[in-house]
C-alpha positions as CSV (number, residue, x, y, z in Angstrom):
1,X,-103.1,-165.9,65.7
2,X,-106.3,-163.9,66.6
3,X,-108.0,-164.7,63.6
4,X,-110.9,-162.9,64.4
5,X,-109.4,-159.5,64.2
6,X,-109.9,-157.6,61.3
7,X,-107.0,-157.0,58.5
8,X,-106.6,-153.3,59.5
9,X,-106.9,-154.2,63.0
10,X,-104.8,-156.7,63.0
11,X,-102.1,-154.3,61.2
12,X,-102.1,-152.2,63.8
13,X,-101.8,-154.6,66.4
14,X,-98.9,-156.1,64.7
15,X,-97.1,-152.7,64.1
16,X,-97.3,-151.7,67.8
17,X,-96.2,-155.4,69.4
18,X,-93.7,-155.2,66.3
19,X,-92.1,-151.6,68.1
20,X,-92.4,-152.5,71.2
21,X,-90.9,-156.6,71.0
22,X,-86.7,-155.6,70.4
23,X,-87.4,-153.5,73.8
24,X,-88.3,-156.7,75.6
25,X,-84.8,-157.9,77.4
26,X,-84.2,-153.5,78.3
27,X,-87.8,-153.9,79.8
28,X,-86.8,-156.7,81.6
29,X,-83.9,-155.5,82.9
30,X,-85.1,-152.3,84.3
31,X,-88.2,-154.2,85.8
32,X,-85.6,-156.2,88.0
33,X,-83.6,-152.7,88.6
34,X,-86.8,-151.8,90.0
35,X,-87.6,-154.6,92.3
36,X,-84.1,-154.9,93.8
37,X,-83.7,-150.9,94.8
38,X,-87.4,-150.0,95.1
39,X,-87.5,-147.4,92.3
40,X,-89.9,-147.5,89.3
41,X,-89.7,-148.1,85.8
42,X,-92.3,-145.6,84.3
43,X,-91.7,-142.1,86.0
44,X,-91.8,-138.1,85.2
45,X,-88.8,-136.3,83.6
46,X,-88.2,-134.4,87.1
47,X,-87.1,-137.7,88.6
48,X,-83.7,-137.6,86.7
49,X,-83.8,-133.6,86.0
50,X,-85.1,-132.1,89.5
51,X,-83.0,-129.0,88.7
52,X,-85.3,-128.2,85.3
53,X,-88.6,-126.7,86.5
54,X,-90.1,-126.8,83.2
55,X,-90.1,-130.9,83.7
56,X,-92.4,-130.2,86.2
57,X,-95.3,-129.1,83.5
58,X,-97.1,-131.0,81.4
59,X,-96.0,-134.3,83.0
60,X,-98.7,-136.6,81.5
61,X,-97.5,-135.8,77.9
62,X,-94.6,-137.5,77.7
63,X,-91.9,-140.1,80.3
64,X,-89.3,-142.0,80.9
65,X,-89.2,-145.6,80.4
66,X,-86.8,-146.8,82.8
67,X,-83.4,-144.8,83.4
68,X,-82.4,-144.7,79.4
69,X,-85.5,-144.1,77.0
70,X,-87.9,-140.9,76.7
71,X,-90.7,-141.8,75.3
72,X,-93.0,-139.0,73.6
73,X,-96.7,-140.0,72.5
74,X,-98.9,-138.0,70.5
75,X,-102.3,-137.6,72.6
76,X,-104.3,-135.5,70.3
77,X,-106.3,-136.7,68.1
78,X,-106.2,-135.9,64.2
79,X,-109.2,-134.5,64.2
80,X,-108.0,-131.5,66.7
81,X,-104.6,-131.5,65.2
82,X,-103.8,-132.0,61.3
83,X,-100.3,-130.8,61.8
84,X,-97.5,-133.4,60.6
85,X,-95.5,-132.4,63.9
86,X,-96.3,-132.2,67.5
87,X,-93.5,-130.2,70.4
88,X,-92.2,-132.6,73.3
89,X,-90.2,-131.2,76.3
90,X,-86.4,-132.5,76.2
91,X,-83.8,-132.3,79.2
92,X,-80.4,-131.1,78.7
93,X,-78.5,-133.1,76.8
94,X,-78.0,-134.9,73.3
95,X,-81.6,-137.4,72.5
96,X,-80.8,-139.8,69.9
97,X,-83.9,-141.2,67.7
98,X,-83.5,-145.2,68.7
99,X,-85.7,-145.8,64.8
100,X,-83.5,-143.5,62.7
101,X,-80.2,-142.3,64.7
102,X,-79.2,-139.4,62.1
103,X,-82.5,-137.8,63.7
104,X,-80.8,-136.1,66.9
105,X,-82.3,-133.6,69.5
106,X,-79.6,-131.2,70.8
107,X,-80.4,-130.1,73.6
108,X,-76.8,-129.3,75.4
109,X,-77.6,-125.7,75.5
110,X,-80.1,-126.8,78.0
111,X,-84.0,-127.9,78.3
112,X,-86.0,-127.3,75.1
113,X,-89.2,-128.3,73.6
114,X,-88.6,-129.6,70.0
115,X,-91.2,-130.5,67.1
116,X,-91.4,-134.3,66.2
117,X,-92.5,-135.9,63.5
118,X,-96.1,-137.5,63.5
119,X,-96.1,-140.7,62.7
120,X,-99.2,-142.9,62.5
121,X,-98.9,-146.5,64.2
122,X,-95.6,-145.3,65.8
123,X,-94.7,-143.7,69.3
124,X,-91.3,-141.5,69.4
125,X,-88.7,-143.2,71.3
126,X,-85.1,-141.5,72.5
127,X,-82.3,-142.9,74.2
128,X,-81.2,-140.4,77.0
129,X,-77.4,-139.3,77.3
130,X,-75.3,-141.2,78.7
131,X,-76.9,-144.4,78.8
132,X,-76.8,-148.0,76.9
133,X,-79.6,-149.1,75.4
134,X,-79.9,-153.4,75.3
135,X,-81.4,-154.0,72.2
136,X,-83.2,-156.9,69.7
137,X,-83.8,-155.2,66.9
138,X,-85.7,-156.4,64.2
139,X,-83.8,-156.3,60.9
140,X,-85.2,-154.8,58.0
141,X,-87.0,-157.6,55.7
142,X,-87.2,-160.3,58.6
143,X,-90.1,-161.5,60.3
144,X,-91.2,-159.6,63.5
145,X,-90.8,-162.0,66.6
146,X,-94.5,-163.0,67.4
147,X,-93.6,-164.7,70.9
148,X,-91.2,-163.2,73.8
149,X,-89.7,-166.8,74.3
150,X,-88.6,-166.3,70.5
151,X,-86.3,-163.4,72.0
152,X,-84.6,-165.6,74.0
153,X,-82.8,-166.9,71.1
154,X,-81.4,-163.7,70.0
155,X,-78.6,-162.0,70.8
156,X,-77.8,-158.6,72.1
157,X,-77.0,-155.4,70.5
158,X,-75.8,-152.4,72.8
159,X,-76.6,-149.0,71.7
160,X,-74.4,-146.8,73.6
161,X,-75.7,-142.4,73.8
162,X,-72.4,-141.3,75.2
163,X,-72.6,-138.5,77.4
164,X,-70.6,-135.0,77.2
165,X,-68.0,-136.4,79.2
166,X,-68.0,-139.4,76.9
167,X,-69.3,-141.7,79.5
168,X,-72.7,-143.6,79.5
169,X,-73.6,-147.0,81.2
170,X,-76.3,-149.3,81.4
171,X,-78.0,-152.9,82.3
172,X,-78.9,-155.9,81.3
173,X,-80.4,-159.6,82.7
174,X,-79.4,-162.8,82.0
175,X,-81.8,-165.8,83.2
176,X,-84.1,-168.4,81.7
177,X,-87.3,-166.8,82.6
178,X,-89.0,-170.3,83.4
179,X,-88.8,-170.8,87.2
180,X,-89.6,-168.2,89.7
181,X,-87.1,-169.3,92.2
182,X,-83.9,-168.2,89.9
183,X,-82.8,-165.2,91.8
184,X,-83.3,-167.4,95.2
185,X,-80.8,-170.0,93.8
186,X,-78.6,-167.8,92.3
187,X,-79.2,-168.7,88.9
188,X,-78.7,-165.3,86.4
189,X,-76.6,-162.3,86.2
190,X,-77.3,-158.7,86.1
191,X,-75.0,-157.4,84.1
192,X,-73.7,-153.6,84.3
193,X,-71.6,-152.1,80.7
194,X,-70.0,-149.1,81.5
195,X,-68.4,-147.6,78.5
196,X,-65.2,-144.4,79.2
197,X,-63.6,-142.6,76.9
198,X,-62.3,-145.7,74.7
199,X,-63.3,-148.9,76.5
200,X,-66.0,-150.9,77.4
201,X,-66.3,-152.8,80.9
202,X,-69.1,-155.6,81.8
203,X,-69.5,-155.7,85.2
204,X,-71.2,-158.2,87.6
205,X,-74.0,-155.9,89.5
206,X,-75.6,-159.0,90.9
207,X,-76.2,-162.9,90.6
208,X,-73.5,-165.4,89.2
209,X,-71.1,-164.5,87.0
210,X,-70.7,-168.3,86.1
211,X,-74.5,-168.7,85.4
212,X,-74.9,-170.4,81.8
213,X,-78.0,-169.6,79.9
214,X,-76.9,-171.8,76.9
215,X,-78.3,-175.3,78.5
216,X,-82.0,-173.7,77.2
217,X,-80.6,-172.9,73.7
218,X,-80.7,-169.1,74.8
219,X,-78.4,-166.5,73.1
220,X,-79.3,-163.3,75.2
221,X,-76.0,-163.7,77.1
222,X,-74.0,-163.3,73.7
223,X,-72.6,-159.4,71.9
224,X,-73.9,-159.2,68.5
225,X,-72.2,-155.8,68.0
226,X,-71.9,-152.5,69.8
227,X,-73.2,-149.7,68.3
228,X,-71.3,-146.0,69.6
229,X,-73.7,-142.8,68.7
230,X,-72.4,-139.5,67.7
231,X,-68.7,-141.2,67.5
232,X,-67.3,-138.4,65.1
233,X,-64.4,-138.2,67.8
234,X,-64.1,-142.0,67.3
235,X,-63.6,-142.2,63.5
236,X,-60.2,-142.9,63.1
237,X,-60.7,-146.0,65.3
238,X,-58.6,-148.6,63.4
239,X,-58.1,-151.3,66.5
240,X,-60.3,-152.8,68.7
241,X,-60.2,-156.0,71.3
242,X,-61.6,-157.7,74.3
243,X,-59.5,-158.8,77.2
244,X,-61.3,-161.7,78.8
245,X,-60.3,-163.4,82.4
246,X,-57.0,-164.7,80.8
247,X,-56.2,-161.3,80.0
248,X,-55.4,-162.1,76.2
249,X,-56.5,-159.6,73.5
250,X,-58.6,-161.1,71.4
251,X,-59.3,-159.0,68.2
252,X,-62.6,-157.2,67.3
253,X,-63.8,-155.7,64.2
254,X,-64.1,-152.2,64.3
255,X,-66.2,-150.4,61.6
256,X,-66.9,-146.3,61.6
257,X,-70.3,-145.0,59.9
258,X,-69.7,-141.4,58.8
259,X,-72.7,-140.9,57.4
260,X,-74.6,-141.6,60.5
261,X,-71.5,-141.2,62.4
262,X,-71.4,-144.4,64.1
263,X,-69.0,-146.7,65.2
264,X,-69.6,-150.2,65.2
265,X,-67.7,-153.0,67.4
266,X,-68.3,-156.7,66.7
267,X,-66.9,-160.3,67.2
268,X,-64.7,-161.3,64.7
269,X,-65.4,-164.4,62.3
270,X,-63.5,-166.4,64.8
271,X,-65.3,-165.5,68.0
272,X,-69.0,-165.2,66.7
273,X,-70.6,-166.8,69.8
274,X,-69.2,-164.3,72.0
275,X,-70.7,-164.1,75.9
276,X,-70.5,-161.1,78.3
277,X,-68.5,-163.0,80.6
278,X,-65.8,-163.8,77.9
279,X,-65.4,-160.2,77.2
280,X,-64.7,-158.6,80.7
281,X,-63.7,-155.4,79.0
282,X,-63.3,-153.9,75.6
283,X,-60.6,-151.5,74.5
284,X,-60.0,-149.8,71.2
285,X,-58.5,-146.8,69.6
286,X,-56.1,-145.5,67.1
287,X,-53.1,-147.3,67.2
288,X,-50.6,-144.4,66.0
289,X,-52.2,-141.9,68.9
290,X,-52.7,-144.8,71.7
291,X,-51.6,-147.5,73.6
292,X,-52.5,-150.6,71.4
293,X,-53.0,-152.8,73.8
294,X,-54.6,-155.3,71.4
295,X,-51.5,-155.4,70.1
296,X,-49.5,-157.9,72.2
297,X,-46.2,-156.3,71.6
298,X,-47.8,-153.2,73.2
299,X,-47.1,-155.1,76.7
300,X,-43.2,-155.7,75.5
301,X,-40.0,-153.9,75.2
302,X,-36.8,-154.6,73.1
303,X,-33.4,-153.3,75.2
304,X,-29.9,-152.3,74.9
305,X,-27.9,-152.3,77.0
306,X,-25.8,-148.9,77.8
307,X,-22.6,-150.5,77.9
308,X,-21.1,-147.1,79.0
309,X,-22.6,-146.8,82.9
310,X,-22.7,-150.8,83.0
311,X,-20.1,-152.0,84.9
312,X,-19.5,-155.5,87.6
313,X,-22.0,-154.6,90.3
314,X,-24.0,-152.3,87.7
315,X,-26.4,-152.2,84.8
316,X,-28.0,-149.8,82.6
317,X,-30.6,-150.6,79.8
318,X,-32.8,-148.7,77.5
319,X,-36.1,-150.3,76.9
320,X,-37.3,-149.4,73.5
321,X,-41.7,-150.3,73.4
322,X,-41.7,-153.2,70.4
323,X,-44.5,-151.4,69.0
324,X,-42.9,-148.3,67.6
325,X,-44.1,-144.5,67.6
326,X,-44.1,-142.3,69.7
327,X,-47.4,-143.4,71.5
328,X,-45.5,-145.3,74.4
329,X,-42.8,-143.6,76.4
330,X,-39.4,-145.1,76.4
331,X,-38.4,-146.6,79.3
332,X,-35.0,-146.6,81.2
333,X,-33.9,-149.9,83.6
334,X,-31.0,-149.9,86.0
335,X,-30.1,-152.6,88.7
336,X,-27.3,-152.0,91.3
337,X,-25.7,-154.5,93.9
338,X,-25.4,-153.0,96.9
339,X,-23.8,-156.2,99.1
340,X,-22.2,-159.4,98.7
341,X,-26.1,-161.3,100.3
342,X,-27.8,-160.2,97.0
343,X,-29.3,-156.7,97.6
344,X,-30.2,-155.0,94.3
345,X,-31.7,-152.1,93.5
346,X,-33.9,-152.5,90.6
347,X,-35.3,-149.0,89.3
348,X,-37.5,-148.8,85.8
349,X,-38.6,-145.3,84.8
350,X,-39.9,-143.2,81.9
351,X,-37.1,-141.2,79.8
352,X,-38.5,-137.7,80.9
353,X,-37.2,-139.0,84.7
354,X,-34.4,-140.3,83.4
355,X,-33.4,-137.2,81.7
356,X,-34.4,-134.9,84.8
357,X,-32.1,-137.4,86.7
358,X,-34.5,-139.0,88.6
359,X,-36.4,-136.1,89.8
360,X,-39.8,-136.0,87.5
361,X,-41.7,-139.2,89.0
362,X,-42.4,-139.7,92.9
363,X,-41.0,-143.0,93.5
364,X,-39.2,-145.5,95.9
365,X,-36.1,-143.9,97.0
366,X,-33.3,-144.4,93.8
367,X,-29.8,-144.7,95.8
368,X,-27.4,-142.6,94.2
369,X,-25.2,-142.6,96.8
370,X,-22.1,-145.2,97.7
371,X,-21.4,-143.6,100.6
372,X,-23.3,-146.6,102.4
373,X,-22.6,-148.9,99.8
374,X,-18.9,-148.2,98.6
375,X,-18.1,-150.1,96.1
376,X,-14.8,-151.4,97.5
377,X,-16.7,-153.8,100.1
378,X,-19.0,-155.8,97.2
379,X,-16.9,-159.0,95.8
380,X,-19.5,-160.3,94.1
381,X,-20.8,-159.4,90.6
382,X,-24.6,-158.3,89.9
383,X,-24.1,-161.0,87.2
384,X,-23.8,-163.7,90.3
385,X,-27.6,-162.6,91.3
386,X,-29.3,-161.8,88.2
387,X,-29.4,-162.0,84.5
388,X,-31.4,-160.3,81.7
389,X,-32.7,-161.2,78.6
390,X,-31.9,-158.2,76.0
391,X,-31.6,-157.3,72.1
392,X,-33.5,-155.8,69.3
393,X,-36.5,-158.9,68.6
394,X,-36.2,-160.1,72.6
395,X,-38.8,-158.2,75.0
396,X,-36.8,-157.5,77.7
397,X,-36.7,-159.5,81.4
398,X,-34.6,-160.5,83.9
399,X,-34.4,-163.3,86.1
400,X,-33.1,-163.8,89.9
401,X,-30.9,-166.5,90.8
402,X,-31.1,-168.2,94.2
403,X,-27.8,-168.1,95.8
């Protein structure tokens, strides 16, 4: 491979094409961004931060590489400049180092210029709040990818810079990058991860959510882990899934860095080949302070009947959440026949309604009154129209009969 360069050159040309490779697919993706909604991928700080005048100086020093990475070179030479640091102009916000994350710029105060670390052979590189980064990085001790088509078989990490309302979101293309005809047949998909508070959503931007990349031995369509920046408020994460188009949690492992404060999601052992369009959306949290719904009990209730109010044309039913705590509400169920043809009123509330008789939740109408409906005019039980399935290890339902 270029023989003919010298050792040191040849050094230098393999660190830089070694730094600049795992950003190939991001590179990509923002080049398509580009094309389809006539923006740019290489533009000034005041494009995203028109508000910050001092984004307006020195605009040649440093830029954005598409919408998510800041990059900050050092143009002095070291013969005008022997200092081990040079200052670089940052936007509000939090900058995370994408080389070595415990480096972070806080800048939430507002715009600052901060002194960076010179580094010989290597440009600075942050990943702008509220953004996800799609990433191939090169693992410590393996050989640096000397071809882009190598890439191809790799698969993808997102590196998600949350922003201070705990959102970020970014992109990502899928296609074969052999024919130039692929986006006129339809053949990739541009891929959009939003990521809230505690879940992770992959959205079709554009293209075909069907398209398969596999049928070229490609990879770049499958999660090799998910990596969650400045996630102190994440660390007692002990659950985490992916709900896919059958709706099914499948289980994730969920790891939390406090060193670096990081929290890491991953395919388990028994999904390892995991694609975006499998996922559809991620969820995960703590299970004794949220909803679990990875658990599948979290979507079921165990009830008991209040034997009490219950009576022929009337039932009553407490619906206790089959995964314990105190993280779902309990749940209160009633059904009334109000005629002999099989009309029931069905009404399922939270306790805190059903203690403030009714009055806490806006809601369908709840009839409370007979006066319509006396009593003394149904013959028929609520037992002829309905049943329900109740007890401590049952999830509660019901079922209507046709009469």
């Amino acid at each position: 491979m270029v023989s003919h360069i010298s050792n040191p050159e040849y050094a230098e040309f393999q660190q830089a094409m070694s730094q600049r490779l795992p950003f190939t697919r991001y590179i990509y993706s923002q080049m398509f961004a580009a094309n389809y909604t006539g923006g740019t991928v290489t533009y000034p700080l005041f494009f995203d931060s028109p508000h910050d005048d001092e984004t307006f100086n020195n605009v040649e020093s440093t830029y954005m590489l598409g919408d998510s990475l800041k990059i900050s070179p050092v143009l002095d030479s070291n013969s005008s400049a022997n200092s081990t640091e040079f200052s670089s102009y940052f936007p509000q916000g939090i900058w995370r180092d994408v080389y070595n994350y415990s480096n972070v710029i806080n800048a939430s105060a507002g715009g600052a210029y901060f002194n960076l670390t010179r580094k010989y052979g290597e440009t600075q590189v942050h990943l702008r709040p509220g953004k996800v980064l799609p990433l191939q990085p090169n693992e410590p001790g393996s050989d640096w990818q000397q071809r882009t088509s190598e890439l191809e078989r790799q698969k993808i990490t997102l590196v998600v810079n949350r922003d201070d309302s705990n959102y970020a979101d970014g992109y990502i293309l899928v296609d074969d990058g052999l024919r130039s005809d692929n986006f006129a047949t339809n053949e990739y998909t541009f891929w959009k991860i939003r990521v809230g508070e505690k879940s992770i959503n992959f959205w079709v931007e554009r293209g075909n959510f069907l398209y398969d990349v596999h049928k070229h031995g490609f990879l770049i369509d499958q999660l090799d882990e998910i990596r969650i920046l400045g996630a102190k408020s994440l660390n007692d994460t002990d659950y985490a899934c992916y709900l896919g188009t059958t709706l099914e949690p499948e289980r994730m492992d969920a790891t939390y860095d406090e060193a670096l404060e990081i929290l890491t999601i991953k395919p388990s052992a028994a999904s390892t080949n995991l694609t975006f369009r499998e996922i559809g959306f991620i969820k995960f949290g703590n299970s004794q302070t949220d909803p679990n719904v990875c658990d599948s009990k979290g979507f079921s209730y165990n009830a008991t009947e209040l034997t009490d109010l219950s009576n022929d044309t009337f039932s009553a039913f407490e619906l206790i959440p089959a995964v314990g705590g105190d993280v779902v509400e309990t749940l209160y169920a009633t059904a009334l026949l109000m005629d002999d043809d099989g009309s029931v009123n069905l009404n399922i509330t939270t306790k805190s309604d059903w203690d403030a008789n009714f009055t806490k939740l806006f809601r369908v109408p709840y009839v409370s009154s007979m006066v319509k409906y006396p009593e003394s005019r149904v013959t028929k039980k609520l037992s002829d129209f309905m049943s329900f399935e109740v007890g401590p290890d049952v999830a509660f339902s019901y079922k209507l009969f046709e009469y």
